[in-house]
N, C-alpha and C positions, 0 to 999 in steps of 0.2 A: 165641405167635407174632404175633399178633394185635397184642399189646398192640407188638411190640417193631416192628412194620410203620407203623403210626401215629405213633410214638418217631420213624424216620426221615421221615416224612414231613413232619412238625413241623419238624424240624431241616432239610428241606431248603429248607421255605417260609422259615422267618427265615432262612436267609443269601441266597435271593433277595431278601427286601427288607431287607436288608444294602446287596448290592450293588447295588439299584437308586438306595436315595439316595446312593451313595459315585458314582452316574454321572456321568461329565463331562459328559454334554447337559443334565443341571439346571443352570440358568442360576444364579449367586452371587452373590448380593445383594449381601458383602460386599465384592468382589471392587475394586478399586479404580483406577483409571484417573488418566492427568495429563489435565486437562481444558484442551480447545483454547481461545484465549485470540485477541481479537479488538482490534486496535488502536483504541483510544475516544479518543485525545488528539488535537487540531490549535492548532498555535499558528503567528501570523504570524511570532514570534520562535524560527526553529529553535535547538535549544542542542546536538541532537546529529542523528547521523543514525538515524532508524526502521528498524529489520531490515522487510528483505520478502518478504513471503508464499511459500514455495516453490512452491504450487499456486497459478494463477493463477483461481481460484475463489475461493478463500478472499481473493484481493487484489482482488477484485471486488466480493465484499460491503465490504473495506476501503475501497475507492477511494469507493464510494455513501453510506457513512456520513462519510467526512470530506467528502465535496464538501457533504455540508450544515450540516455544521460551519464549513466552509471560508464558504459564503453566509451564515452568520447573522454570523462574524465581518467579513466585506464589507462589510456592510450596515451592521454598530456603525462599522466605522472610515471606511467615505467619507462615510456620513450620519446624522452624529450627533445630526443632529434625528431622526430615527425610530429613532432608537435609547435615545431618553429620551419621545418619544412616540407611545405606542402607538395610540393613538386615528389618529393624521396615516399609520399605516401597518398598514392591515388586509389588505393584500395579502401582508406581511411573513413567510414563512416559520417555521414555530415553530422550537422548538429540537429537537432530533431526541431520543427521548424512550426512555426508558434500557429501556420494554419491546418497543422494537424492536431496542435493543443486545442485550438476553439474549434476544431471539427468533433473533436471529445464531448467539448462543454455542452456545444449545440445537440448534439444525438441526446445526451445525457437531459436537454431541456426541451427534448421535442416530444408534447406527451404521446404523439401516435407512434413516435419508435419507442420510446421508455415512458414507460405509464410508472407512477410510482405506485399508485394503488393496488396495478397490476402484480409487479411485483413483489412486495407485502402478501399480498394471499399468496403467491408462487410460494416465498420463502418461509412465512407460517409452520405449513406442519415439519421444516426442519428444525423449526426454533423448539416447537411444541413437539417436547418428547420424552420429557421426565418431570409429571408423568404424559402421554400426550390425551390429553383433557379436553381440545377446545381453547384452552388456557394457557396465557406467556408468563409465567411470573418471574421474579427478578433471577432467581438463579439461574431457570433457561436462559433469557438474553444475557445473564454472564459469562456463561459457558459457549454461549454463540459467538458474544466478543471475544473471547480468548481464544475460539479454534480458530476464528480469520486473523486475530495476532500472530497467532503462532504459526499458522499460513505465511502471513507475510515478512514474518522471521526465516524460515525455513528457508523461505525462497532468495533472501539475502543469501545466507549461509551457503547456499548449495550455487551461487553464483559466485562467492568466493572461493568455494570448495574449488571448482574451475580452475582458478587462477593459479592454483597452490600444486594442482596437484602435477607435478610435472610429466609423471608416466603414465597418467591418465588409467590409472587401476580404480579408482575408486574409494583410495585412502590418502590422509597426506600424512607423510614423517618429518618428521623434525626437520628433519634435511632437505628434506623439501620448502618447508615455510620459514617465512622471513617476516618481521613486524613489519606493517602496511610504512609506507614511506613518510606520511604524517606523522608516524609516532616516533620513526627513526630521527626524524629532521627537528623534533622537538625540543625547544630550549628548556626543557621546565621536566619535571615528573608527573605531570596532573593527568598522563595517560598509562603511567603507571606502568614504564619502559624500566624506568630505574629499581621498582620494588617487587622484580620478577615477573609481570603478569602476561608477557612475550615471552617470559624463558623457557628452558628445556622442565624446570617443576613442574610448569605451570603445565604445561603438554602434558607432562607423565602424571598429572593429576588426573586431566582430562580421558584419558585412555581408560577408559570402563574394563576393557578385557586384556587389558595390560600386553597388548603383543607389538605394543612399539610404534601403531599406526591409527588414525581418527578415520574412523567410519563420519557419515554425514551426521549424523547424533551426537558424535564425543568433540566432532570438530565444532557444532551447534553449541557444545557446552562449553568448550573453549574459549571459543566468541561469547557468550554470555553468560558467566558462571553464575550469576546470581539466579540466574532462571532452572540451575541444575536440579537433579535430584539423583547423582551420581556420590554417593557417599565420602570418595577419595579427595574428591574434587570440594564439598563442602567443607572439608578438612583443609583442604589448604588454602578455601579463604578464609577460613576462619582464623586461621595462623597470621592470612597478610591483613586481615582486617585490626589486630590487635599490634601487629608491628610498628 
């Protein structure tokens, strides 16, 4: 009896640790994940448009890595002496350095610093709000995606604005802006140097309140007429689009 009490009790120990390591709280090594992915590129010559960030956290570390991308290439093309000499520019910005890009990637994949589920309910009741139900349907997350576009529009714009603006008022005039060095240096018209789109028209289309100067709005529409909805300005592409 003895012997056959011992029998079960053997038997009951191994299918506990059976079923301890078959646990789903053991964490699996194997187990495999898509890992978040961090936009690394900036070029003065866009060839297409960059998808954006649905969490605007993650468009934040985006925005902070290409603005210094965005400065080192500034710096090659307005001053191209300090940008063949290093010595004449030790004030110069480095180049932003690929283990601060995988320090991004990793926070961005570590789920006890960035939970994505966490943030999903965070972001929820901003999505959910016309009407806010409980419910996302397709026009909120349309309306989501286009105010972080347009976010990260803006925030181009208003780093060019910078560039432009020489007396640092808060407007740029004609006389102040110059077509980006790409578009000057252009063999061809396919940035639309040649068909006014840099010219003084093109400006005085831009100017909503006609006083001869781009606020960050008229400068924004400047930069991307086709996203206008300044009437003057619609008018005169309508003009070069049929030219």
């Amino acid at each position: 009896m003895g012997k056959v009490s011992l029998f079960i009790y053997v038997t009951i120990a191994l299918l506990l640790l059976l079923l301890l390591s078959k646990s789903p709280n053991k964490p699996h090594s194997n187990r495999r994940h898509r890992r978040l992915k961090v936009r690394s590129s900036f070029n003065f010559r866009p060839t297409h448009h960059e998808p954006v960030p649905f969490d605007p956290l993650v468009a934040d570390i985006e925005r902070r890595r290409e603005d210094r991308q965005w400065e080192k290439q500034y710096i090659e093309h307005a001053h191209h002496e300090l940008s063949h000499n290093h010595d004449a520019a030790p004030g110069e910005e480095a180049q932003p350095e690929w283990e601060d890009f995988m320090n991004a990637e990793d926070y961005l994949n570590d789920e006890e610093k960035f939970n994505v589920t966490d943030r999903l309910v965070l972001l929820f009741p901003k999505i959910d709000v016309n009407p806010a139900d409980g419910y996302i349907n397709e026009d909120e997350l349309t309306d989501w995606n286009m105010q972080q576009a347009e976010r990260d529009v803006m925030h181009r714009t208003q780093r060019e604005m910078e560039t432009h603006d020489k007396n640092k008022d808060g407007f740029v005039s004609f006389a102040e802006y110059e077509p980006p060095t790409w578009v000057r240096n252009s063999d061809n018209n396919s940035f639309g140097y040649d068909m006014g789109w840099w010219k003084e028209e093109h400006f005085n289309a831009s100017d909503a309140d006609g006083d001869g100067l781009l606020n960050l709005t008229e400068f924004n529409d400047f930069l991307h007429p086709a996203d206008t909805k300044n009437p003057k300005l619609i008018l005169w592409l309508s003009k070069e689009e049929v030219r």
